[in-house]
C-alpha positions in Angstrom: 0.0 0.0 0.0 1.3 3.6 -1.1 2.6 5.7 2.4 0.2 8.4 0.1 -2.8 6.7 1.0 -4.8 8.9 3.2 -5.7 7.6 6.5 -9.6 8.1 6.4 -11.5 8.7 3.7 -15.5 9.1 3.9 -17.6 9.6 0.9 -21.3 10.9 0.7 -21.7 9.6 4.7 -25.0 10.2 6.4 -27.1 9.4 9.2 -30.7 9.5 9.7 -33.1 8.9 12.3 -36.4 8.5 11.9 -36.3 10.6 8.8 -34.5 13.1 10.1 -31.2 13.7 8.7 -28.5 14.6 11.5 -25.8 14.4 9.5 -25.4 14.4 5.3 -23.3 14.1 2.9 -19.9 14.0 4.4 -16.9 13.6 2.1 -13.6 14.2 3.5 -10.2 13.0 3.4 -7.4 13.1 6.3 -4.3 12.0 5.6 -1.7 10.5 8.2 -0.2 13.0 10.7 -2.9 15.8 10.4 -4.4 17.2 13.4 -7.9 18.5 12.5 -10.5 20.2 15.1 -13.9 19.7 13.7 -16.0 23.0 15.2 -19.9 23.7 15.0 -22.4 24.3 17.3 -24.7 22.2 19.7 -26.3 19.6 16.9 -24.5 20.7 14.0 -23.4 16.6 13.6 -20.3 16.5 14.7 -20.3 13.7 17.5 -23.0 12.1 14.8 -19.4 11.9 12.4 -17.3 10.8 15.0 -19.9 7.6 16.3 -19.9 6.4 12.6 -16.6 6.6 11.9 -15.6 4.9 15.6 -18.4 2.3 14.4 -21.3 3.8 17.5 -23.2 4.1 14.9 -24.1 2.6 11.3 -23.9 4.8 8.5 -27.3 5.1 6.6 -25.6 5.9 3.2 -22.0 6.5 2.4 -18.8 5.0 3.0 -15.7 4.7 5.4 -12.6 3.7 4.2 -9.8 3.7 6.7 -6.3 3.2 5.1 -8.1 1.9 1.7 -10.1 -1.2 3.7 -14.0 -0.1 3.7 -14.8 -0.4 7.2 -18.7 0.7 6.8 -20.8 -0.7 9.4 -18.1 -2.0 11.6 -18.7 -2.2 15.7 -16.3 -0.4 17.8 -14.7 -3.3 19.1 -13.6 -3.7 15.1 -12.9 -0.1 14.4 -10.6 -0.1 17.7 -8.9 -2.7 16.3 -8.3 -1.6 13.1 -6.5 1.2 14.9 -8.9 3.6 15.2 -9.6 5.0 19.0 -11.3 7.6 20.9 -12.0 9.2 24.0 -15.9 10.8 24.9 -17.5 14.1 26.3 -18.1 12.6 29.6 -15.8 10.3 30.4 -16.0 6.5 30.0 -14.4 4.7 32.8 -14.8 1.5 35.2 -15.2 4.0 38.2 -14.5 0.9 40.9 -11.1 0.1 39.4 -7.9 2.0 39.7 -6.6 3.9 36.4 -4.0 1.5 35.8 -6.7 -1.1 35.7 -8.8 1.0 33.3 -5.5 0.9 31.1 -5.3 -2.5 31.1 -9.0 -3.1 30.5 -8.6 -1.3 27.4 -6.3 -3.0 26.1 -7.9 -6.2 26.7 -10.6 -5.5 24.7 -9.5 -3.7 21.8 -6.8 -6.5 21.5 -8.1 -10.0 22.2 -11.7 -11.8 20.4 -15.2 -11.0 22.8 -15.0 -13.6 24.9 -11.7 -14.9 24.9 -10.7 -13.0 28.4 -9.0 -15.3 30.8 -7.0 -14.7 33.4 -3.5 -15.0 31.2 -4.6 -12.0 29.8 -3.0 -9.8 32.7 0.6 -10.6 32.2 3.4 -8.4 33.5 4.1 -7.0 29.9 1.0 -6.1 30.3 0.6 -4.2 33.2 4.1 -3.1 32.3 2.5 -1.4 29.2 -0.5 0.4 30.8 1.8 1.7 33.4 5.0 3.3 30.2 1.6 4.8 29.2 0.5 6.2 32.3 3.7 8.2 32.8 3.8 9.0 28.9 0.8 11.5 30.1 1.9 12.0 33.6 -0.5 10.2 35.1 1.8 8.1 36.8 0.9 9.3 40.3 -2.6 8.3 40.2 -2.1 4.5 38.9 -3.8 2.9 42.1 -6.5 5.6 42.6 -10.2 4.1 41.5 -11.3 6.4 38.4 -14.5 7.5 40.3 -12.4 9.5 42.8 -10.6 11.5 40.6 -11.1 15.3 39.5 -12.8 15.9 36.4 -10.0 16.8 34.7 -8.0 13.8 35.4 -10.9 11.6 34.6 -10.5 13.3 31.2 -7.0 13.0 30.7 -7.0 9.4 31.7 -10.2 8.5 29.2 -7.8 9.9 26.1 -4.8 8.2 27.5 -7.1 5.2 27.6 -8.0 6.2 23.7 -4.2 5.9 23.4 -3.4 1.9 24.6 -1.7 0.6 22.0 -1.0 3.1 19.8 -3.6 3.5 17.3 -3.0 5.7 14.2 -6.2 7.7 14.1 -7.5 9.0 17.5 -10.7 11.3 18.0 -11.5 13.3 20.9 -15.2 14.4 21.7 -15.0 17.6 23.0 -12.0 16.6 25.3 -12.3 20.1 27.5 -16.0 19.8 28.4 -16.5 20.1 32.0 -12.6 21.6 32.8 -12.4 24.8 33.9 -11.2 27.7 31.7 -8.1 28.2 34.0 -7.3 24.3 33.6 -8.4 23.5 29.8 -5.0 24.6 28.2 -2.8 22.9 31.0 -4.7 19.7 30.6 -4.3 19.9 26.7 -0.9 20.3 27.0 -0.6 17.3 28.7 -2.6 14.9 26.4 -1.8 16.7 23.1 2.4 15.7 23.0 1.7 11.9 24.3 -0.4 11.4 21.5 1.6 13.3 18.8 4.7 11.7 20.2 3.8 8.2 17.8 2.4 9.8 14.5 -1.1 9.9 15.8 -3.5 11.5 13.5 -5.7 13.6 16.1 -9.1 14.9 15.6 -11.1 17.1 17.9 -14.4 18.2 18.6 -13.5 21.7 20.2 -15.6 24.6 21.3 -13.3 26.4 22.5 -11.4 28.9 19.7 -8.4 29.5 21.6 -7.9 25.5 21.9 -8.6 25.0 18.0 -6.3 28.2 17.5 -3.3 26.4 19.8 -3.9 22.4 18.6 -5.3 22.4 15.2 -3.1 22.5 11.5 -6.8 22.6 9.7 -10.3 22.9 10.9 -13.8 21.6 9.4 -16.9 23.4 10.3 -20.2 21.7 10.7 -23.7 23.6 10.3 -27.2 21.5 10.4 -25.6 18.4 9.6 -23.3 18.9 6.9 -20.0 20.5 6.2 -19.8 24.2 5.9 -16.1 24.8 5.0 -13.2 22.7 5.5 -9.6 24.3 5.0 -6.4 25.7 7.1 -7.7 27.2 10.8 -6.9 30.8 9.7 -9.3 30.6 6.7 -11.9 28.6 8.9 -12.1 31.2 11.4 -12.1 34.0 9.3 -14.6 32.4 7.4 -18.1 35.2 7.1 -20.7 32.4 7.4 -18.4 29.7 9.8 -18.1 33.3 12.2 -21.9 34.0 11.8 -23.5 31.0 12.1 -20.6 28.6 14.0 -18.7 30.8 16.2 -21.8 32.8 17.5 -23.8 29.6 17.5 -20.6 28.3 19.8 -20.6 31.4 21.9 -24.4 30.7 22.7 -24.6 27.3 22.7 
């Protein structure tokens, strides 16, 4: 396969419920490297994107092609497999078990058949593995805390580390400030943003925060009811009349 085949490709992709279109017609190409904040406001179809291409959802027209292999209508258990991983708006963790246990966990499943768990499974290389990541995002110092105890922002930064267990090529992050405070949300990017650049990651980001998209993001594509509005470089993006009228204020209000 040519190292100039992009990473994701989706062609004419939509999703409809009940009728209702939430998102349409989605045709985009990212290639290997990029990272990409996707911006728009409060239903504009951007989590809708992200839950087809992580396989959350099923795709009611269009296609997914990730490194050339259609993978339309795959699960996420598939799609995480294939290399593709992400982290969500609130964060999805075993709250009971430690952090280092939630690493671990992860890996489990995105790397061994449903069902085929058994107790071999936690080897020392393992554990050995979840706990190199750990530190890769600092998070060293809470390895034996249970998940449910821990501030929001950790709880964040330990769902995208989580996102980042065996170092898939494509990760995607659903809106990975929501619910840290302002004073926080750059310090706790900071932190996440080199550990998964550090292997070649491609990154994408559901941001509504400007000054993050301005500080993380090489190109930005705006969403508005459902379907792409512009795609290009973040300084034409933001400049952009109709992304600042109906995006950015619809952000600022949302």
């Amino acid at each position: 396969m040519s190292d100039n085949t992009p990473l994701l490709v989706t062609e004419n992709l939509e999703k409809s419920f009940g009728g209702v279109v939430a998102a349409g017609n989605i045709s985009i190409s990212v290639g290997r490297g990029e990272q990409v904040a996707i911006i728009g406001s409060n239903g504009a179809g951007k989590t809708t994107f992200v839950n087809m291409v992580t396989g959350y959802l099923t795709p009611s027209a269009g296609s997914i092609r990730y490194l050339g292999r259609d993978i339309t209508g795959l699960n996420p258990r598939q799609t995480a497999r294939a290399g593709i991983r992400r982290s969500f708006q609130i964060a999805q963790l075993f709250p009971q078990m430690t952090a280092l246990e939630n690493m671990i966990i992860t890996d489990i499943a995105a790397s061994e058949s449903k069902g085929s768990f058994r107790a071999r499974s936690l080897t020392d290389a393992r554990m050995d593995a979840a706990m190199a990541l750990l530190k890769r995002f600092g998070l060293e110092g809470i390895a034996n805390e249970p998940a449910g105890t821990l501030p929001q922002g950790v709880r964040k930064q330990l769902d995208i580390a989580m996102a980042a267990v065996n170092d898939p090529a494509l990760i995607l992050l659903d809106e990975p400030t929501s619910g840290v405070s302002a004073d926080e949300k750059m310090e706790m990017m900071d932190s996440v943003i080199q550990p998964l650049l550090s292997d070649d990651a491609t990154l994408m980001f559901i941001e509504h925060d400007m000054d993050i998209v301005r500080r993380y993001a090489r190109r930005v594509i705006a969403f508005y009811e459902g379907q792409i509005l512009i795609d290009g470089s973040v300084e034409e993006v933001l400049a952009d009349d109709k992304v600042r009228q109906y995006v950015i204020g619809g952000v600022a209000h949302a």
